[in-house]
C-alpha positions in Angstrom: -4.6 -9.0 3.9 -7.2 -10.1 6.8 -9.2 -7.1 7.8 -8.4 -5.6 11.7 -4.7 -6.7 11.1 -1.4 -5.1 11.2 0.2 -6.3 7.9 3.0 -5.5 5.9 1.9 -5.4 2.5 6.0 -6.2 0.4 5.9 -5.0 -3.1 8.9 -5.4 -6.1 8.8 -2.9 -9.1 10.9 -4.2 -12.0 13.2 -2.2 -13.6 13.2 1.2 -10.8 15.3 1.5 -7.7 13.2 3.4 -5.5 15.6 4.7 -3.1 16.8 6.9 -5.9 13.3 8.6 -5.2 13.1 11.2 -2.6 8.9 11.3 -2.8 7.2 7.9 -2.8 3.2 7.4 -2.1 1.5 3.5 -2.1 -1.8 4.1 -2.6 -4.6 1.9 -1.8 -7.9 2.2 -3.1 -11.3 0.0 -2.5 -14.5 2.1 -3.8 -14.5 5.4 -2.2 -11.6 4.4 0.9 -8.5 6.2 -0.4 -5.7 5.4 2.1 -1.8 6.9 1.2 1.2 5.6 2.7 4.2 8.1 2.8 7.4 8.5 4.7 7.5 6.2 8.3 4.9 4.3 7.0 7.2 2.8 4.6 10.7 1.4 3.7 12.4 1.0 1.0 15.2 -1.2 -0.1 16.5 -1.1 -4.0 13.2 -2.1 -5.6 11.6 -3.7 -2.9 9.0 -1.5 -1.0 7.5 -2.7 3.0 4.2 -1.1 3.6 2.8 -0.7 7.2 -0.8 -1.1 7.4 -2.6 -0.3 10.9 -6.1 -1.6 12.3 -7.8 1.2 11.4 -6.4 1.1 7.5 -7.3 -2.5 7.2 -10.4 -2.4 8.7 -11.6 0.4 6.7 -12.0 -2.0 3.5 -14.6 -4.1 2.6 -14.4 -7.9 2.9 -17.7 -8.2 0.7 -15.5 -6.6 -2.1 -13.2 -9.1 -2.0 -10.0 -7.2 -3.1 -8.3 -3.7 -2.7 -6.1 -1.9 -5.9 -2.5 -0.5 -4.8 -0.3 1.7 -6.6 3.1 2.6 -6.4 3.9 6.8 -7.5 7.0 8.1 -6.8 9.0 11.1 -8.4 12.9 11.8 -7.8 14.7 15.2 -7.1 15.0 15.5 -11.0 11.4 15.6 -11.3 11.5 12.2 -13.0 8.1 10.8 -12.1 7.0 6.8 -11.9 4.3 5.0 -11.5 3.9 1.2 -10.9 0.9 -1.2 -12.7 -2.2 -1.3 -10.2 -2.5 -4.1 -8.6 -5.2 -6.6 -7.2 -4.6 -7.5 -2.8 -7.0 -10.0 -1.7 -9.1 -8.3 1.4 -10.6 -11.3 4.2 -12.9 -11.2 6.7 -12.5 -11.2 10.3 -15.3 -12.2 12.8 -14.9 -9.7 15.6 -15.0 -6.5 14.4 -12.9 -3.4 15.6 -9.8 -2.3 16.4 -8.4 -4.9 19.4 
């Protein structure tokens, strides 16, 4: 993901429908940024998740640190709980800072 973009960050989980699950957070993590994604922010399709980052969530990462972790945790009305394998997303620069 380019920093100062709007991206849609796709993710498959093997082996888990996640529209089964009624509560579903993708976390991304870079140092001490926390950002959670929850409800409008995402959409789900069988195992396929569609994450919508905004300006502000993109910029908030460092370039310098080259990549952010992201993690899938989601629990069903059951109160069967998942969680996916963290993952490495490469984070790039941008030259004019701020949200445009």
């Amino acid at each position: 993901m380019r920093r100062g973009t709007t991206p849609t960050v796709e993710i498959t989980v093997h082996g888990c429908d996640l529209s089964e699950f009624g509560t579903i957070y993708v976390t991304f993590r870079q140092g001490t940024t926390t950002i959670d994604k929850t409800g409008e922010d995402l959409e789900v399709v069988g195992n396929k998740i569609a994450v919508f980052l905004t300006q502000e969530d993109t910029l908030s990462f460092d370039s310098s640190k080259r990549t952010v972790e992201v993690q899938i945790r989601a629990v069903n009305e059951g109160g069967v709980a998942v969680a996916s394998n963290i993952r490495q997303i490469p984070v790039d620069a941008v030259l004019k800072e701020g949200v445009i």
